[in-house]
Jmol script that loads the backbone (N, CA, C; Angstrom):
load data "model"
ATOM      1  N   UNK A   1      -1.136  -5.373 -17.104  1.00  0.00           N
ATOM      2  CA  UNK A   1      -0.842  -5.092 -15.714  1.00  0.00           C
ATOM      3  C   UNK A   1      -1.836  -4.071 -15.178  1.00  0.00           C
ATOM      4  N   UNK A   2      -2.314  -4.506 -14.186  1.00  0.00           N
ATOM      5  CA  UNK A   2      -3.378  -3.170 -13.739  1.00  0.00           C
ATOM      6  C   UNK A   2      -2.721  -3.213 -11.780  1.00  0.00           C
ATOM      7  N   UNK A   3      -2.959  -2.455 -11.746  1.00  0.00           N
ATOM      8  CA  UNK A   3      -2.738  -2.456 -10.046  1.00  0.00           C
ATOM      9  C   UNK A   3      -4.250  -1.426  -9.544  1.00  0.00           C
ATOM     10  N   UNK A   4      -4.823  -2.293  -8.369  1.00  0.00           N
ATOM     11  CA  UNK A   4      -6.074  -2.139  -7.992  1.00  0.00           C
ATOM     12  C   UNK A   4      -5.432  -1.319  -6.195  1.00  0.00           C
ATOM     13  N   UNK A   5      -6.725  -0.963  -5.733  1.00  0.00           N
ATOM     14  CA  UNK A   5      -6.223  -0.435  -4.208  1.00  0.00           C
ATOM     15  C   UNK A   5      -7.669  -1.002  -3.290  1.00  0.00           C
ATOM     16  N   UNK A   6      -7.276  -1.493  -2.718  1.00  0.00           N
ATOM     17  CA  UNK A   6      -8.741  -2.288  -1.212  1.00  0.00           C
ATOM     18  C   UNK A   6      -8.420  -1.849  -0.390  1.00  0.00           C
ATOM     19  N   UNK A   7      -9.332  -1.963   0.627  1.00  0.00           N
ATOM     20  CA  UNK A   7      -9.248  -1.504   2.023  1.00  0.00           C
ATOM     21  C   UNK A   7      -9.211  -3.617   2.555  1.00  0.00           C
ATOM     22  N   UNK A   8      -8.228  -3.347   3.310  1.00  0.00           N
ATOM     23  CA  UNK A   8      -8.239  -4.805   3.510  1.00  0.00           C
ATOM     24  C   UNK A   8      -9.171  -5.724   4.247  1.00  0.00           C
ATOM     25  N   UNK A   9     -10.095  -4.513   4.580  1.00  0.00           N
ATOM     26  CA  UNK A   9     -11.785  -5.393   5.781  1.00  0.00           C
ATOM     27  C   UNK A   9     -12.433  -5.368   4.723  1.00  0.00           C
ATOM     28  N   UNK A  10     -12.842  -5.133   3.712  1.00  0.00           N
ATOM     29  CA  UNK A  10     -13.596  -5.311   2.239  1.00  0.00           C
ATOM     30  C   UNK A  10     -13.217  -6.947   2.047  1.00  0.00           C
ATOM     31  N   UNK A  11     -14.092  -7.662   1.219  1.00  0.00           N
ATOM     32  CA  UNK A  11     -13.860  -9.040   1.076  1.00  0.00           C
ATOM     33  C   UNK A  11     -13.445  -9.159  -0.125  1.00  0.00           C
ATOM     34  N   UNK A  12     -12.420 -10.359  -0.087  1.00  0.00           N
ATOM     35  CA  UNK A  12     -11.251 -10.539  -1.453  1.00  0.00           C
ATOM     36  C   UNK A  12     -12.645 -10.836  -2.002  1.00  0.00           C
ATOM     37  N   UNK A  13     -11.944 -10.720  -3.491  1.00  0.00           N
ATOM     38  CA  UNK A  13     -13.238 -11.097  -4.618  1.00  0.00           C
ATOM     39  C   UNK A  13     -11.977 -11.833  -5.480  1.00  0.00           C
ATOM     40  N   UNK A  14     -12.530 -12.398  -6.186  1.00  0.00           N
ATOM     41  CA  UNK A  14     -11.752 -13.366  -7.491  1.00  0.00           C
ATOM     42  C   UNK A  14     -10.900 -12.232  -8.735  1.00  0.00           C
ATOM     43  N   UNK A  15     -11.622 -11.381  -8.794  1.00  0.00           N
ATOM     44  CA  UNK A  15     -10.549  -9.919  -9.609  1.00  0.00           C
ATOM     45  C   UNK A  15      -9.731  -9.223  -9.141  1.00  0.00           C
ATOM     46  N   UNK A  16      -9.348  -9.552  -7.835  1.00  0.00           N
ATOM     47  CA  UNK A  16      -8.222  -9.030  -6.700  1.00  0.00           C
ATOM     48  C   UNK A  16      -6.903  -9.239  -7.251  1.00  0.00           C
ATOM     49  N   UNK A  17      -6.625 -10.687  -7.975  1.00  0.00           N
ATOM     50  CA  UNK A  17      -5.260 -11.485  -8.648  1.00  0.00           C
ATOM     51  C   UNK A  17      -4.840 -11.762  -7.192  1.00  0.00           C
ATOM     52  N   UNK A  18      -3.235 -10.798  -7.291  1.00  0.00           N
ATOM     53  CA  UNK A  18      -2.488 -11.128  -6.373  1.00  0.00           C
ATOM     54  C   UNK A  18      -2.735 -10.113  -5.009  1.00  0.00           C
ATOM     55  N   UNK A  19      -3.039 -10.271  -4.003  1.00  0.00           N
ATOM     56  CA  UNK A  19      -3.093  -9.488  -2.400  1.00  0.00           C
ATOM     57  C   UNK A  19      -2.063  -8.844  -1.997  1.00  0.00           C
ATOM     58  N   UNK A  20      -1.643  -7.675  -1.659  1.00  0.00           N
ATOM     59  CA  UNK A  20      -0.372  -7.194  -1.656  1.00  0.00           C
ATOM     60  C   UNK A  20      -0.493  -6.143  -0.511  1.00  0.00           C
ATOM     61  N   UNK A  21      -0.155  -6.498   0.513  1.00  0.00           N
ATOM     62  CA  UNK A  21      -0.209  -5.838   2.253  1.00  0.00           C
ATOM     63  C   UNK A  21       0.705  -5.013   2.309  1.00  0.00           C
ATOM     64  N   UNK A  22       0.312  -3.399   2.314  1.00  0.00           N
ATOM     65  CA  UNK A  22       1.582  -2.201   2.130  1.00  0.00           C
ATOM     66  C   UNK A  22       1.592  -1.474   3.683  1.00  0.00           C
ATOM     67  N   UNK A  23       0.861  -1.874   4.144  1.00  0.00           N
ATOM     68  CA  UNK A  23       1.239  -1.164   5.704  1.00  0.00           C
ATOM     69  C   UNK A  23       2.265  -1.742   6.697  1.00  0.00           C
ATOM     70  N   UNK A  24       3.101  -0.892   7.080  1.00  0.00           N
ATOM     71  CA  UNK A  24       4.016  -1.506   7.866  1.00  0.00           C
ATOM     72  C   UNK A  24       3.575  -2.296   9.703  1.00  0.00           C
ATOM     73  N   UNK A  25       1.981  -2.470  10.102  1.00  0.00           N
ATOM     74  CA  UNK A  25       1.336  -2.298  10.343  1.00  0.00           C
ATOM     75  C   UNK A  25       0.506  -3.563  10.530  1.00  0.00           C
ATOM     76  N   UNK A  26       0.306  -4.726  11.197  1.00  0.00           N
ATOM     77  CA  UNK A  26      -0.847  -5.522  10.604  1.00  0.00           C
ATOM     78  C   UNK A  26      -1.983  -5.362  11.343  1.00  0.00           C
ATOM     79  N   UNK A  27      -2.863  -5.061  10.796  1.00  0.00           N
ATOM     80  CA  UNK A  27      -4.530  -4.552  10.318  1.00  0.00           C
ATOM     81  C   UNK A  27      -4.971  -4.960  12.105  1.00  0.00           C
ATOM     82  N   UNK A  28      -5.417  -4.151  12.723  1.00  0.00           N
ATOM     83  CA  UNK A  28      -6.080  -4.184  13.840  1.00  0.00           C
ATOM     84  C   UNK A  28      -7.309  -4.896  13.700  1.00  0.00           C
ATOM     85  N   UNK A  29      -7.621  -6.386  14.683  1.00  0.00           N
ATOM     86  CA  UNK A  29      -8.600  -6.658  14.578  1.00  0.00           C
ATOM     87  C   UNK A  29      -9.231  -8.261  13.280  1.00  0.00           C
ATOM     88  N   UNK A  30      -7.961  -8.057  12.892  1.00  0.00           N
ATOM     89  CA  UNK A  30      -7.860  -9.178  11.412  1.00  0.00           C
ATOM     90  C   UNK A  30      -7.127 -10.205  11.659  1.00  0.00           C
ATOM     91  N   UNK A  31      -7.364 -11.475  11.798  1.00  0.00           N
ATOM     92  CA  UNK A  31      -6.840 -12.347  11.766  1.00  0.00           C
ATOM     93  C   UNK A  31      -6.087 -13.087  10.413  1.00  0.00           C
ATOM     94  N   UNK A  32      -4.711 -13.469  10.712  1.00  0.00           N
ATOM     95  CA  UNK A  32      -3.968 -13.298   9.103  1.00  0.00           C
ATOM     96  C   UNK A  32      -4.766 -14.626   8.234  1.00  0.00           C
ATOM     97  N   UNK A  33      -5.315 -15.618   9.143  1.00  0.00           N
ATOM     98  CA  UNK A  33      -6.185 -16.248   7.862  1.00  0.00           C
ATOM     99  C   UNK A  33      -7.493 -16.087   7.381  1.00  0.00           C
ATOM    100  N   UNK A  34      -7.957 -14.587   7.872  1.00  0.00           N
ATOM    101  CA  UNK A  34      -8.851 -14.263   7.713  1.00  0.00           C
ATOM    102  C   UNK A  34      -8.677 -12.998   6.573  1.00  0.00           C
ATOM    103  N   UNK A  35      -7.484 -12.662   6.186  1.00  0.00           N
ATOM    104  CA  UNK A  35      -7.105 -11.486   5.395  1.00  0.00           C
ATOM    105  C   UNK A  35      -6.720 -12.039   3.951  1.00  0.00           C
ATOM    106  N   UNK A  36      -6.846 -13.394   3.930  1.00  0.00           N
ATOM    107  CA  UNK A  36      -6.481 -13.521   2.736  1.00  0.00           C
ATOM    108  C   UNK A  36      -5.235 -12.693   1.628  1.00  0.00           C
ATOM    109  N   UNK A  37      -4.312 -12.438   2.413  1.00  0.00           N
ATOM    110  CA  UNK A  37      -2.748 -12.038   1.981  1.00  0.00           C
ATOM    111  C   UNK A  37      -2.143 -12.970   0.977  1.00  0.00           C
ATOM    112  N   UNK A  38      -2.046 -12.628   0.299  1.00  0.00           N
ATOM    113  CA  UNK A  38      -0.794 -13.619  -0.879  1.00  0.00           C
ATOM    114  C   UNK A  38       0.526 -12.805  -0.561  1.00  0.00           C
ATOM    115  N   UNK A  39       0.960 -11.814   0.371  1.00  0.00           N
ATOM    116  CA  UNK A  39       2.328 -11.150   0.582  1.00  0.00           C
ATOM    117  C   UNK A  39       2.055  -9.797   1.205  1.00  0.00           C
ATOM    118  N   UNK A  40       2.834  -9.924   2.026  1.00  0.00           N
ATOM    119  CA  UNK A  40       2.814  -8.500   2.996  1.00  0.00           C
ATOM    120  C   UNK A  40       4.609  -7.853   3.054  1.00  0.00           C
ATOM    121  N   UNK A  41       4.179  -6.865   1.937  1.00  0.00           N
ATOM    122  CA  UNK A  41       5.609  -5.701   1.955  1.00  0.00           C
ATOM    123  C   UNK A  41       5.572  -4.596   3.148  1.00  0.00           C
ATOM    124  N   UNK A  42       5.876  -4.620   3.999  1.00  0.00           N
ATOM    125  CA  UNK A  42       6.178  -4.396   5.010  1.00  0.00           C
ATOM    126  C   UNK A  42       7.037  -2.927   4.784  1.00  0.00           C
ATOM    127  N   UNK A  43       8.042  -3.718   4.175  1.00  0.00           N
ATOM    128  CA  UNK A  43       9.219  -2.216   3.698  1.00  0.00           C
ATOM    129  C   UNK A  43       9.057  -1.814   2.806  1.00  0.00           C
ATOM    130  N   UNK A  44       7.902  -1.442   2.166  1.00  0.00           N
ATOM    131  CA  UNK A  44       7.571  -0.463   1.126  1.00  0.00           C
ATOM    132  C   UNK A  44       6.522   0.684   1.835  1.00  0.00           C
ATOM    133  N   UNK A  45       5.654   0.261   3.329  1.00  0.00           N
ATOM    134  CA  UNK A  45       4.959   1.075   3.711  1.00  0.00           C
ATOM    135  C   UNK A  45       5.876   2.111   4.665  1.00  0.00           C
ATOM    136  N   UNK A  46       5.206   3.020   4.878  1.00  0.00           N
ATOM    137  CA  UNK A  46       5.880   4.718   5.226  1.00  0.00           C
ATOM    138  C   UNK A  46       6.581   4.417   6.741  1.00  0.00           C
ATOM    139  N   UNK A  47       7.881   5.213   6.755  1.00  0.00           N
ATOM    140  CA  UNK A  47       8.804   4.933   7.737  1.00  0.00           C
ATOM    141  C   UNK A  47       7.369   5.250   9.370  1.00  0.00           C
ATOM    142  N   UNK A  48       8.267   4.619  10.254  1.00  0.00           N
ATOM    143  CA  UNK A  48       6.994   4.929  11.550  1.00  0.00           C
ATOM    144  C   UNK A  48       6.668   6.038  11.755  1.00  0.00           C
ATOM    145  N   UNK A  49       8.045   7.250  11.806  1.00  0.00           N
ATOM    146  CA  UNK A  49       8.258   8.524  11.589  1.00  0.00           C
ATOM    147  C   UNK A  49       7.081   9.279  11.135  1.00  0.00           C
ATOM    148  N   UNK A  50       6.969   8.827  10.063  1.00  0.00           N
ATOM    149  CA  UNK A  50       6.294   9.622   8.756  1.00  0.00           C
ATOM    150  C   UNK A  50       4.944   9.419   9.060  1.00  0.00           C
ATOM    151  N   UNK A  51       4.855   7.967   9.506  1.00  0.00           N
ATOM    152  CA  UNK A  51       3.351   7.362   9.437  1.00  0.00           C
ATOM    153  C   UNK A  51       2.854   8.081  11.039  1.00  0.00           C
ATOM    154  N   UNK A  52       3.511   8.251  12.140  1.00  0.00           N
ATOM    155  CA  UNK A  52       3.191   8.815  13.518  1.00  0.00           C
ATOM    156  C   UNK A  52       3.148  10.359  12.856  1.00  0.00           C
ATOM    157  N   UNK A  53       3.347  11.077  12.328  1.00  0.00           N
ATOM    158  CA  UNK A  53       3.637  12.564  11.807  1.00  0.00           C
ATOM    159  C   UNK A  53       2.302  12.449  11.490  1.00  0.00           C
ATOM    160  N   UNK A  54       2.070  11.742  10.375  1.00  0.00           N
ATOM    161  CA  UNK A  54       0.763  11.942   9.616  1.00  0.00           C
ATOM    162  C   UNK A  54      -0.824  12.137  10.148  1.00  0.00           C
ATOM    163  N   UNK A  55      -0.380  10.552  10.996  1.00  0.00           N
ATOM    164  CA  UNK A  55      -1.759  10.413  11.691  1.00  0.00           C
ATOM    165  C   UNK A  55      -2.976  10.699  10.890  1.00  0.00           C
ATOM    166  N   UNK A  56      -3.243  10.324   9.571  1.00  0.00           N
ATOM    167  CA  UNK A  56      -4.363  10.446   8.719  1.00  0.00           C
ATOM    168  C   UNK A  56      -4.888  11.961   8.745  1.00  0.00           C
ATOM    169  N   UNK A  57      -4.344  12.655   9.377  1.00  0.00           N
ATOM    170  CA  UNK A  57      -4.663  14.059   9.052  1.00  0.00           C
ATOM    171  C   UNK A  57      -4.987  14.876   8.067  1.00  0.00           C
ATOM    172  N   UNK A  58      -6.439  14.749   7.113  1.00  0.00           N
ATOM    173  CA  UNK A  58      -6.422  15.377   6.283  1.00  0.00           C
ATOM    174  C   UNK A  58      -5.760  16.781   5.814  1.00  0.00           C
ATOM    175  N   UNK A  59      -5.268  17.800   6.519  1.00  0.00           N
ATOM    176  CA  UNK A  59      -4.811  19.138   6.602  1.00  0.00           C
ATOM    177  C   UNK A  59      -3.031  18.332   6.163  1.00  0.00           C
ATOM    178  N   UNK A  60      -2.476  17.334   6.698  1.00  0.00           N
ATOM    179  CA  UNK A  60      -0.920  16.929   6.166  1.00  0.00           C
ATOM    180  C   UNK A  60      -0.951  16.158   5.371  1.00  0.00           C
ATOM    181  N   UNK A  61      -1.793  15.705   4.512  1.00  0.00           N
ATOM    182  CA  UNK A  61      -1.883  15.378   3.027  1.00  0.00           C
ATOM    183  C   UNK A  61      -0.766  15.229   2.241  1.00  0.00           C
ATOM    184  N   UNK A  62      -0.766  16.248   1.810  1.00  0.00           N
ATOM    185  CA  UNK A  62      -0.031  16.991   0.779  1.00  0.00           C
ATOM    186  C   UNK A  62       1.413  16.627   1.106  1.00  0.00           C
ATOM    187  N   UNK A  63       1.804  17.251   2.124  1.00  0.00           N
ATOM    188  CA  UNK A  63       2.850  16.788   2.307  1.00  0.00           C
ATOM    189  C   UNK A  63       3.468  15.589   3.070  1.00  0.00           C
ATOM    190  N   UNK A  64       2.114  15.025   3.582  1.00  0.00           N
ATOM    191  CA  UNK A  64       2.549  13.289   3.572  1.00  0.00           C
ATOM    192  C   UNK A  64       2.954  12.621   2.284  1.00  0.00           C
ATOM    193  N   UNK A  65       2.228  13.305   1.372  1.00  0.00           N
ATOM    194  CA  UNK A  65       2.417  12.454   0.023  1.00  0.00           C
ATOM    195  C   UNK A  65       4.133  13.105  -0.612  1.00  0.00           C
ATOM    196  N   UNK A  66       4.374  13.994  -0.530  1.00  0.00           N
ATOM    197  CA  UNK A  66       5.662  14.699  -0.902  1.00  0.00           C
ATOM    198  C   UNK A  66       6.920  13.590   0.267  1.00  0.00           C
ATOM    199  N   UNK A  67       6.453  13.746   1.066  1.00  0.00           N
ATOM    200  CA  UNK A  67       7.443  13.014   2.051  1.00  0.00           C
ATOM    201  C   UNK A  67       7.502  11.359   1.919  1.00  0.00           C
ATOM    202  N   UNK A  68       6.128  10.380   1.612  1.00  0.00           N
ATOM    203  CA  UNK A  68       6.219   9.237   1.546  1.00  0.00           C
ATOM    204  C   UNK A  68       7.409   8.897   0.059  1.00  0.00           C
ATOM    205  N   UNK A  69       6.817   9.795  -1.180  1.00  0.00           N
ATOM    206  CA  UNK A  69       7.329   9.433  -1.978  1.00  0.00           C
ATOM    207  C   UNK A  69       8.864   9.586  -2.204  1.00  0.00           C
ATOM    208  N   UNK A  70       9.620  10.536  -1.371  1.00  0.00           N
ATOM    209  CA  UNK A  70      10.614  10.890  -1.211  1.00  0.00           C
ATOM    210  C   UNK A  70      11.545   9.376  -0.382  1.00  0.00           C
ATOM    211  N   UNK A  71      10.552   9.206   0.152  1.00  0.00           N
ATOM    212  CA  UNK A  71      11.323   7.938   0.737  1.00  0.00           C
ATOM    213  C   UNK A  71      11.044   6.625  -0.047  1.00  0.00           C
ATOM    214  N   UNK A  72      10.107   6.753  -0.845  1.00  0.00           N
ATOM    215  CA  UNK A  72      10.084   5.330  -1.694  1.00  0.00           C
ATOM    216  C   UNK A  72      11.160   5.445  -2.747  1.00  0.00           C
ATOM    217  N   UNK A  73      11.477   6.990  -3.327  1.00  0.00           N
ATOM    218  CA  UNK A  73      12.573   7.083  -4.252  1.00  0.00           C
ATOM    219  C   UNK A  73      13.959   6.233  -3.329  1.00  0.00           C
ATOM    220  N   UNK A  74      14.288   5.789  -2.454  1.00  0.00           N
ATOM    221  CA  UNK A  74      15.302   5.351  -1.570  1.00  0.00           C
ATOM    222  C   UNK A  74      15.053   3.804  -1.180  1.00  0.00           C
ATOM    223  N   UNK A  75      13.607   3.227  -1.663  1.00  0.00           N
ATOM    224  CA  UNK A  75      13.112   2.322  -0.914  1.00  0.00           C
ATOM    225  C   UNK A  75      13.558   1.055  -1.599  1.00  0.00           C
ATOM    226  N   UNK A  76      14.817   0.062  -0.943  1.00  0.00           N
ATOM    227  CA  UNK A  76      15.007  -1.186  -1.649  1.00  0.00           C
ATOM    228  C   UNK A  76      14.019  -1.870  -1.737  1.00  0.00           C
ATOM    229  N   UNK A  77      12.759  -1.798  -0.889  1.00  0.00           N
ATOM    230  CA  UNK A  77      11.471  -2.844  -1.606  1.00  0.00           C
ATOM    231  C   UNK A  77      10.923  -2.765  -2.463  1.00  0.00           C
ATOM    232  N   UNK A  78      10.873  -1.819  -2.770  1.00  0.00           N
ATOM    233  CA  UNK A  78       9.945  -1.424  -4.397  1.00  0.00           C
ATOM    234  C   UNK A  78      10.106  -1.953  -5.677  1.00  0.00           C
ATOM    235  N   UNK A  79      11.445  -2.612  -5.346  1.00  0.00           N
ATOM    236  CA  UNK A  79      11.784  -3.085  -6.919  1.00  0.00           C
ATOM    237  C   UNK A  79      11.388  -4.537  -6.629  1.00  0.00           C
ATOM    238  N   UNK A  80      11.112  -5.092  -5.802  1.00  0.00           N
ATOM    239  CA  UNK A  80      10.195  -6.523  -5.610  1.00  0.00           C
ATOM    240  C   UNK A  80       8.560  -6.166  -6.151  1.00  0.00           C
ATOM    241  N   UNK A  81       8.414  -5.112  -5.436  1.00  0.00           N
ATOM    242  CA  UNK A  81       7.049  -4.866  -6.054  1.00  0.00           C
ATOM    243  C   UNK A  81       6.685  -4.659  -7.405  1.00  0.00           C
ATOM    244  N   UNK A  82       7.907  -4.132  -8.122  1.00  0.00           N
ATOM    245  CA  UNK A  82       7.342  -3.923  -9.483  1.00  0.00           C
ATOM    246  C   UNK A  82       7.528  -5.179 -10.184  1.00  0.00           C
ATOM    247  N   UNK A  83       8.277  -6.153  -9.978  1.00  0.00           N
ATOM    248  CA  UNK A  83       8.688  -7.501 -10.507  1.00  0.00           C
ATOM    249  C   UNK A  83       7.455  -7.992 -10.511  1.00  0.00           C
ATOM    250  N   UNK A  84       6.761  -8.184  -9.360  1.00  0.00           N
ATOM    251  CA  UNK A  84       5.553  -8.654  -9.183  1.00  0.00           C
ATOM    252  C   UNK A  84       4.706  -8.013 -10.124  1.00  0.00           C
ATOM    253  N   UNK A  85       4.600  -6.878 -10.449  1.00  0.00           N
ATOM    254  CA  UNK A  85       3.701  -6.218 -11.157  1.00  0.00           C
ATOM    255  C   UNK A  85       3.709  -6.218 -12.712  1.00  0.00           C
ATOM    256  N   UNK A  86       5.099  -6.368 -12.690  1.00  0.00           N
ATOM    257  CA  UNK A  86       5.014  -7.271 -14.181  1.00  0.00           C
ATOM    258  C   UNK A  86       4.882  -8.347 -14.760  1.00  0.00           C
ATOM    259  N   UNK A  87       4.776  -9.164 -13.503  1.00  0.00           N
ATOM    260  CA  UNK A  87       4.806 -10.655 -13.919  1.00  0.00           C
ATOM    261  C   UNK A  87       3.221 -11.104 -13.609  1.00  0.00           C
ATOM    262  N   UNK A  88       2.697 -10.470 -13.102  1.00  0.00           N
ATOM    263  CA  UNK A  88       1.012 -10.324 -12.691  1.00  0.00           C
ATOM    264  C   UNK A  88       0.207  -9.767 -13.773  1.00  0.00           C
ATOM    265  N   UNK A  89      -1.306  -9.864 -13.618  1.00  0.00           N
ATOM    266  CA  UNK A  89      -2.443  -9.324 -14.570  1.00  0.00           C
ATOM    267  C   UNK A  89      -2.463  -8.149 -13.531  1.00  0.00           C
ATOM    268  N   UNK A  90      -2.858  -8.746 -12.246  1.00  0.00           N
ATOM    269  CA  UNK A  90      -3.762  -8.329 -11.679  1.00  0.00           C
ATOM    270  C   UNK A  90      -3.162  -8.185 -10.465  1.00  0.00           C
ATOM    271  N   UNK A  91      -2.411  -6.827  -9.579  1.00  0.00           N
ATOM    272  CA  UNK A  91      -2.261  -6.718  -8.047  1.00  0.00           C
ATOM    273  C   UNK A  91      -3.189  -5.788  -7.408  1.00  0.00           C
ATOM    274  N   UNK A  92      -3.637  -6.191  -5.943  1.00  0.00           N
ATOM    275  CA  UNK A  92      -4.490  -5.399  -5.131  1.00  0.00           C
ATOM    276  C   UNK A  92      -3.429  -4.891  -4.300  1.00  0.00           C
ATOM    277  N   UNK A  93      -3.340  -3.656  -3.869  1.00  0.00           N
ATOM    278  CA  UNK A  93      -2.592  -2.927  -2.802  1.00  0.00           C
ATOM    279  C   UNK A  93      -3.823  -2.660  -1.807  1.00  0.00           C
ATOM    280  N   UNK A  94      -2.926  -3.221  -0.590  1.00  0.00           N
ATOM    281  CA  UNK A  94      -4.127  -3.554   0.203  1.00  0.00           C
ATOM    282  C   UNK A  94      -3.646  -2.683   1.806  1.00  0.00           C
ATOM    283  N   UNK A  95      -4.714  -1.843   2.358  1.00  0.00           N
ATOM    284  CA  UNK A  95      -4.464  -0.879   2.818  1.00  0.00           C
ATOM    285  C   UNK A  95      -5.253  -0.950   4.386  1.00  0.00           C
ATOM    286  N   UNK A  96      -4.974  -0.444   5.615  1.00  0.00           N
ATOM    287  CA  UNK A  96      -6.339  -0.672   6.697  1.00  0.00           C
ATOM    288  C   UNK A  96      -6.965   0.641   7.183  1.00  0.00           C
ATOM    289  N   UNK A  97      -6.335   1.839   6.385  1.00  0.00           N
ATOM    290  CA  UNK A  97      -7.038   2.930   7.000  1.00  0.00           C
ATOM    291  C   UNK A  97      -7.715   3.100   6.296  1.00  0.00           C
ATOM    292  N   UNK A  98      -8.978   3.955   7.395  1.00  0.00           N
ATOM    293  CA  UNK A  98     -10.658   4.094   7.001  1.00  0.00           C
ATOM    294  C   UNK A  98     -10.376   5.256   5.867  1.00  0.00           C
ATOM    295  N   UNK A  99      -9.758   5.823   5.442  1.00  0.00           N
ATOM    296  CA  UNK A  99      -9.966   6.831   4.701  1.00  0.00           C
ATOM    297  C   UNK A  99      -9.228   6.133   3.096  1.00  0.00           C
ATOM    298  N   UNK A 100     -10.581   6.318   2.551  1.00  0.00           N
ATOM    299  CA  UNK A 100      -9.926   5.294   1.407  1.00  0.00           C
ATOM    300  C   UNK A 100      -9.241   6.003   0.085  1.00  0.00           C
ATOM    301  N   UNK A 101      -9.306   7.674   0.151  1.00  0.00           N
ATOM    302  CA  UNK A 101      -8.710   8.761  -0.444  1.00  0.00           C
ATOM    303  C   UNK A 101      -7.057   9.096   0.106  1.00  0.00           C
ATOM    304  N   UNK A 102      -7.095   9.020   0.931  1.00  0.00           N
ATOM    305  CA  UNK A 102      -5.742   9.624   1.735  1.00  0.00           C
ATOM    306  C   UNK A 102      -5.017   8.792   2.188  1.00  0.00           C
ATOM    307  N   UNK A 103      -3.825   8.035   1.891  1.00  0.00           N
ATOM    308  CA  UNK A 103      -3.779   6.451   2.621  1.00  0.00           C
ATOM    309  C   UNK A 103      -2.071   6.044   1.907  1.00  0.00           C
ATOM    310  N   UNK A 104      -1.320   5.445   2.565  1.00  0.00           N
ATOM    311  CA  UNK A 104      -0.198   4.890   1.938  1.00  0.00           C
ATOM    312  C   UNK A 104      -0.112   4.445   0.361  1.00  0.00           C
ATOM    313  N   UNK A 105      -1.078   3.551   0.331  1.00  0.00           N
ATOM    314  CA  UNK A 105      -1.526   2.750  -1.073  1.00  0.00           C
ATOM    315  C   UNK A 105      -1.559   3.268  -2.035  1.00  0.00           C
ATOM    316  N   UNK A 106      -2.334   5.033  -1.618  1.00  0.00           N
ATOM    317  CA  UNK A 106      -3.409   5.758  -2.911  1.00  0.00           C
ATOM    318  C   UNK A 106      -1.277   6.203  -3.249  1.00  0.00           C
ATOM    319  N   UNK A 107      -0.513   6.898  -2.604  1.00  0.00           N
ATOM    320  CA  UNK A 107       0.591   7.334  -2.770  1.00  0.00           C
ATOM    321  C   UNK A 107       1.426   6.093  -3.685  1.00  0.00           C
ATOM    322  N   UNK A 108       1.871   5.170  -2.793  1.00  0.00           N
ATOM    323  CA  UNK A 108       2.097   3.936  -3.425  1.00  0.00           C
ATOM    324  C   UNK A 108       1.834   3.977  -5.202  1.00  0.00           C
ATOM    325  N   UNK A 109       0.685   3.653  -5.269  1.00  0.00           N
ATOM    326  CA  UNK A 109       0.332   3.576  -6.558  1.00  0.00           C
ATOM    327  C   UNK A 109       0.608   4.289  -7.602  1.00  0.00           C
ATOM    328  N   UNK A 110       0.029   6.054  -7.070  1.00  0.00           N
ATOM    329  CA  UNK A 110       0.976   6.979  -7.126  1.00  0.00           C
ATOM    330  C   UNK A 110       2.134   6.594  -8.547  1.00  0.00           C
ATOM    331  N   UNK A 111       2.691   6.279  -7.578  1.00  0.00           N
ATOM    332  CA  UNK A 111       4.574   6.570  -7.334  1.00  0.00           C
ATOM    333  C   UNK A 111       4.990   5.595  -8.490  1.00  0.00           C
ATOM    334  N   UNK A 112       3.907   4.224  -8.108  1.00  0.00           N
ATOM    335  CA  UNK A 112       4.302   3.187  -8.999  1.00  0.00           C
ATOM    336  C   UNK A 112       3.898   3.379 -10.980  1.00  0.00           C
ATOM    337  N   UNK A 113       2.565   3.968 -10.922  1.00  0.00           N
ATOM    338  CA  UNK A 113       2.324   4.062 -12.236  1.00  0.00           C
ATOM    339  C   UNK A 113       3.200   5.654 -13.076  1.00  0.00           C
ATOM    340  N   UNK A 114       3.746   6.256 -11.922  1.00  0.00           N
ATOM    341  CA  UNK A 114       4.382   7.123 -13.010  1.00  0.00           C
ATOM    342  C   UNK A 114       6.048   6.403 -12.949  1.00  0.00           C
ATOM    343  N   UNK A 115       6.799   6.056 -11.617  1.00  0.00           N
ATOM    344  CA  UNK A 115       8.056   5.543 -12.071  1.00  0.00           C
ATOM    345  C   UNK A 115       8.229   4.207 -12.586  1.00  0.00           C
ATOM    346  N   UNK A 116       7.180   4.384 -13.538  1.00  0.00           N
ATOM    347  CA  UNK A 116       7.632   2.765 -14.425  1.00  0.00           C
ATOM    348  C   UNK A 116       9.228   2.614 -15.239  1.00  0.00           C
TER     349      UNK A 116
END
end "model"
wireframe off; spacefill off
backbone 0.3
color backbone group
């Protein structure tokens, strides 16, 4: 099982496996048969709340990430996601903000490889 992280305007490649759309959000500018999605979790990305708070603000970081994960500990989607992740080689968490350090996904992932 590996879980990978893209920026979703980057082009699928064949080592991607499965496509996995975590923004609650669809991608400004992308047409959905142009995104090559195999599934868009919707309710695993950060409440609107959280995500309008944040606003990619490097300086609320920290505690975007304290706050997202607080709500994924609560999040009934997540346990679809990990099903998938075990039954997969290979998932891409696939993300549309420009900052490819600071971002739902990088948390996401996060969250996912330590609450196995």
């Amino acid at each position: 099982m590996m879980i990978k992280l893209k920026r979703i305007y980057d082009p699928p490649t064949p080592d991607d496996g499965i496509r996995v759309l975590v923004d609650g959000l669809w991608p400004r500018g992308l047409r959905k048969d142009e995104a090559k999605v195999d599934l868009w979790l919707r309710e695993v990305a950060p409440s609107k709340e959280l995500r309008e708070w944040f606003s990619h603000d490097p300086s609320r970081w920290e505690e975007f990430r304290r706050r997202y994960k607080a709500e994924l500990e609560k999040n009934e989607g997540i346990s679809a996601l990990r099903e998938l992740i075990k039954r997969e080689k290979t998932v891409t968490l696939l993300f549309s903000a420009r900052d490819r350090e600071r971002n739902n996904a990088v948390v996401l992932k996060e969250f996912l490889e330590i609450s196995k």
